[in-house]
N, C-alpha and C positions, 0 to 999 in steps of 0.2 A: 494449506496449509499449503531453489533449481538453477541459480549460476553457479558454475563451478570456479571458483579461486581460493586463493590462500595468500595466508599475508601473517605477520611474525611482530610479537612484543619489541619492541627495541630499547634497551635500557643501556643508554651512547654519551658520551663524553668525550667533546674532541678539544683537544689543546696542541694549538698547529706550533708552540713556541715547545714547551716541552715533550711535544711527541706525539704517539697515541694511547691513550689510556684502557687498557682492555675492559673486554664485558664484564659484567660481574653476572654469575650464576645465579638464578631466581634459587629463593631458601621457601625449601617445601617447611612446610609447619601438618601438624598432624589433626586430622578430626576423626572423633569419636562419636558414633551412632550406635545407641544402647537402646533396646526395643523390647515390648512385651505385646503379645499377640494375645488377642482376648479370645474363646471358644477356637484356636488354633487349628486349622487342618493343614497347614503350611510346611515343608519341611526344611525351606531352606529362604535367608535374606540375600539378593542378588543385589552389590549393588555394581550399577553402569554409568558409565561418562557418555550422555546423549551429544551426539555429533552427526554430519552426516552419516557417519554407521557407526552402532552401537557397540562400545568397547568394555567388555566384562572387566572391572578394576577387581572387585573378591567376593566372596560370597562364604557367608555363616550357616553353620547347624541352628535351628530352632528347638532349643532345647527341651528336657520335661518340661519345666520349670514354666516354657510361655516364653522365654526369655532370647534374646541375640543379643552380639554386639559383633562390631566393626569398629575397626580402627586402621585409617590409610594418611600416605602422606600425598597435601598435593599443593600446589603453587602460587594457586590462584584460584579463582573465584567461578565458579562455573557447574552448568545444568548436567543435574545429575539423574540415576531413575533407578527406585531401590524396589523392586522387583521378589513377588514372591511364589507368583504365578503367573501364565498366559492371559487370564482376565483381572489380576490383581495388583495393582504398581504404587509408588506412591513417587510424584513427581517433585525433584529438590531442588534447590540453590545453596551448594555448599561455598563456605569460606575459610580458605584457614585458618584453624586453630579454632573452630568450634567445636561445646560438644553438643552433641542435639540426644533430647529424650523425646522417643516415640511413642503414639500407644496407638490401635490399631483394633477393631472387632474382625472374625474373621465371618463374621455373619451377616453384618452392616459395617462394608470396609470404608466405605471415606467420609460416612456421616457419621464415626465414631473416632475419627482420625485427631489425635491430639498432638502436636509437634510444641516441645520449648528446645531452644537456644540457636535456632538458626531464621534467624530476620527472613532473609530471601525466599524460606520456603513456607515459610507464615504468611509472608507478600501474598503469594500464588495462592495460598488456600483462604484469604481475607477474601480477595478479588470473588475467586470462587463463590463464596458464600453468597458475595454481591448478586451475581450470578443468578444461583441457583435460585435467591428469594424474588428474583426478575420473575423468572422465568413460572416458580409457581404463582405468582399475583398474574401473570400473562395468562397462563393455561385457563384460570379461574374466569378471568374474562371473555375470552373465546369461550369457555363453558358454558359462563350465564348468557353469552350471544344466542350460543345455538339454539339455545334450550326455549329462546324467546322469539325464534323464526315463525311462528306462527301466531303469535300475537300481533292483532290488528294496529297495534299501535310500536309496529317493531322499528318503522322507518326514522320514530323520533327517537325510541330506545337503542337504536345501533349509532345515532349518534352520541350519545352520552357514555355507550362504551366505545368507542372509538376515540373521546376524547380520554376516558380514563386509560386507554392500552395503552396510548402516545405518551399521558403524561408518565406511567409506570416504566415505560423503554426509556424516556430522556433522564429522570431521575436515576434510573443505572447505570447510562451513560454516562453522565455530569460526575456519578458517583468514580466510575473508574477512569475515566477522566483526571480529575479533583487527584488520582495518585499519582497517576504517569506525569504530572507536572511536578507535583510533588516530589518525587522521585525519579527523575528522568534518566536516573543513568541505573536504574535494580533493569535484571534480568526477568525478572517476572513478568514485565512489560511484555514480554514478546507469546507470554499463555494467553493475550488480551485479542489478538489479530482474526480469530474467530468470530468474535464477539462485539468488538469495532474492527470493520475491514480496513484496511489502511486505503485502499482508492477510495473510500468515502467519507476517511477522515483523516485524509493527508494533512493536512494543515498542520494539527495537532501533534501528530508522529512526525514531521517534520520539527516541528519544535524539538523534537526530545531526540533525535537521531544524532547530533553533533554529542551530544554528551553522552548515548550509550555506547555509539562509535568509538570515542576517544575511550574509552573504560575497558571494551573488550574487541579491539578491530580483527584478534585473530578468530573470534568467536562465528560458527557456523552460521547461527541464527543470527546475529547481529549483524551479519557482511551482508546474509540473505535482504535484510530486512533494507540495509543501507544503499543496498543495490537498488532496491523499489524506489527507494525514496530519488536517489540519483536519476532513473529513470522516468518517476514523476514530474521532477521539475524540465528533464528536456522534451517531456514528451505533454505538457500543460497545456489546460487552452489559455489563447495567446501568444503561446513559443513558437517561432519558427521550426516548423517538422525537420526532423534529422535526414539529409541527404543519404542515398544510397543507390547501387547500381547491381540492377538484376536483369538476367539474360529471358528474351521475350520464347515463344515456345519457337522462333525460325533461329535461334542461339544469337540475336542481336543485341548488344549490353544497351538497359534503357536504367536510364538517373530518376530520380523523381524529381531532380528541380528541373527539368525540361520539361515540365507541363507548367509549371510556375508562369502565372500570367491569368491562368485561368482558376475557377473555382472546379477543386480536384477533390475525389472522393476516393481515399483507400483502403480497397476491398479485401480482409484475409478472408479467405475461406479454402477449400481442398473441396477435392471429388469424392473423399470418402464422410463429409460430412454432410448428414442427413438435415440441419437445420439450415445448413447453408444452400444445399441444393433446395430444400422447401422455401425460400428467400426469393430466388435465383428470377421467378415468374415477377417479380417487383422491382428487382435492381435494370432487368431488359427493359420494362415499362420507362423507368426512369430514363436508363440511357435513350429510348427512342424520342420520347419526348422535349429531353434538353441536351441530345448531343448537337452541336455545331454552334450552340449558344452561350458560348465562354464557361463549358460546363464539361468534366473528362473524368472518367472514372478510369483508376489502375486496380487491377487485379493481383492479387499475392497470394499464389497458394501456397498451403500447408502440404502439399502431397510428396509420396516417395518415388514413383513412378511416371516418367514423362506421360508413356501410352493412356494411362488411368486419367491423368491430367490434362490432355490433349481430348479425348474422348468429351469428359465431361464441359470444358467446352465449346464445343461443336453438339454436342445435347441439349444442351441447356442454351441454346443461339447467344453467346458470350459474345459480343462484336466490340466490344470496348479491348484496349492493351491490356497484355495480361502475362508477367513475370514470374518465377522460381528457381530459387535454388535447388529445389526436391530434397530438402535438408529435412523436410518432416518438422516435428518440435525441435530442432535444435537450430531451423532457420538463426541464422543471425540478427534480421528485420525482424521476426518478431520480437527476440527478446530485446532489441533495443525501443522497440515501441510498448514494451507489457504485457503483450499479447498471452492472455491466459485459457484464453476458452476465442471457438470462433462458430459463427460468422461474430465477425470484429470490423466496423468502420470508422475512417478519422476524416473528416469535412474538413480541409484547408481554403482559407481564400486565397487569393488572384497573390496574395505573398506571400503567399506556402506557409501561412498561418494555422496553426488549428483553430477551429473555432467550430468544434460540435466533436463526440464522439458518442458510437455505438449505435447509433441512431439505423432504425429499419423501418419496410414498411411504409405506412401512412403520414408515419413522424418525418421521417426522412426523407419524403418527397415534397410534403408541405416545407423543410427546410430550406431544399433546394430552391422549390419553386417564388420562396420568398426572398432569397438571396437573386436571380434572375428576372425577379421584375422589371 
């Protein structure tokens, strides 16, 4: 489920012969959410405009009765989160000028959740559903696996579910899939990203990203999501890796396309990461064995502190180059390369190509050693 920008509706009219034609003001229209809480212990409907921080719009008494309503005016089209406890929410897509009726158990709060008149938030709880019947036909599978571990004929029965798990995950895929095409520019698309990662189904959210961009480009999630994808295609295998210049640990500025020529491997990792330093005994193996044979690994840490950074490697006998800004997570290199979790590597050939990423270990040196034959 982290770049920070902002960017604004433009609704522009230029006429260079008679002048300039001013803005005209978006016209708020008003929606209405009437609600009844079933076995209620709730005392209040909160509802919120979801953004990077969460903005209280108003909030309603829950009456004797079971009953709320809400009535607010807003612009435009956008995620909303109507709220009636710490553990209890119901996620929206509002549009102006809807009215939406709710209903709600306070016993069995989302699997009694009924929504009419707001499409977008029907979206989010269809997909759901999708979801949720995955995920019980999954569980059921893994159950009848375990349960058959000691069956002497388990090796041919873990195949037969293993083909049913796969076919049950692709058919819910295909299924929410099948919408976001569908529907390429609904916001609901963006509750899906748990569910299909976007780095493992780029392709797809690439399709739909021109058209959810153009619908809402000042939208949190949307920018979030367009940034990945922009990200995606500079940082793809095949693309030439994005040039950059970071200072070595003697303060000397080193490029990345000054290794360009040879087959280059770049290393994120930091001194305070436990999975990186347990790596660290594989990446020296590698460097000893194919450094000086058109083979260079650059080093990128994540750390805050030069000392911390410097320590670690001279510990861990680091003798390959090795760069930082000490920007921590707000490095700039990372976020231009994705960099979400680390140890993180990108294999470039001899033209600063990518062509491999992530890769550790036993994977990653059989790479190398197949590119260096």
């Amino acid at each position: 489920m982290k770049i920070k920008t902002n960017l604004f509706w433009i609704f522009f009219l230029a006429a260079f012969i008679s002048g300039i034609i001013p803005l005209q003001a978006q016209v708020k229209k008003q929606v209405s959410i009437s609600g009844v809480v079933k076995n209620n212990t709730f005392k209040t409907a909160s509802l919120y405009q979801v953004g990077k921080d969460p903005l209280l719009i108003t909030e309603a008494p829950i009456g004797a009765d079971n009953k709320f309503s809400i009535t607010v005016e807003i612009a435009k089209t956008d995620i909303y989160k109507l709220q009636f406890d710490n553990n209890n929410f119901v996620m929206m897509i509002l549009q102006p000028g809807e009215k939406v009726d709710i209903s709600i158990d306070a016993k069995d709060f989302l699997k009694q959740l009924v929504i009419k008149g707001s499409e977008g938030t029907s979206d989010i709880y269809r997909n759901q559903n999708i979801l949720m019947a995955g995920k019980t036909k999954l569980d059921s599978i893994s159950n009848l696996s375990y349960k058959e571990m000691a069956n002497p004929k388990y090796d041919s029965l873990l195949k037969v579910y293993t083909l049913s798990y796969d076919k049950v995950k692709t058919d819910r895929d295909n299924a929410l899939k099948a919408f976001m095409l569908k529907k390429p520019n609904s916001l609901a698309i963006l509750f899906l990203s748990e569910a299909l990662p976007i780095d493992a189904n780029y392709d797809i959210y690439s399709k739909i990203d021109s058209s959810l961009f153009a619908a809402y480009p000042d939208n949190f999630y949307v920018l979030n999501l367009h940034n990945q994808i922009m990200v995606g295609k500079a940082t793809a295998i095949g693309a030439v890796a994005p040039d950059f210049i970071l200072q070595d640990t003697s303060g000397n500025n080193i490029s990345l396309s000054s290794f360009f020529g040879k087959y280059v491997l770049i290393d994120f990792w930091a001194a305070w990461c436990g999975p990186c330093r347990k790596e660290m005994p594989n990446m020296v193996k590698l460097y000893a064995d194919f450094k000086g044979k058109n083979f260079e690994i650059l080093g990128i840490s994540l750390d805050k502190t030069r000392d911390k950074w410097v320590g670690a490697i001279k510990s861990e006998n680091m003798t390959w180059p090795q760069v930082s800004d000490l920007k921590f997570w707000q490095s700039e290199v990372a976020a231009i390369y994705g960099v979400k979790a680390i140890p993180y590597t990108i294999l470039l050939d001899k033209e600063g190509k990518i062509i491999a990423k992530n890769l550790r270990g036993e994977e990653l040196y059989n790479k190398v050693a197949s590119l260096l034959k």
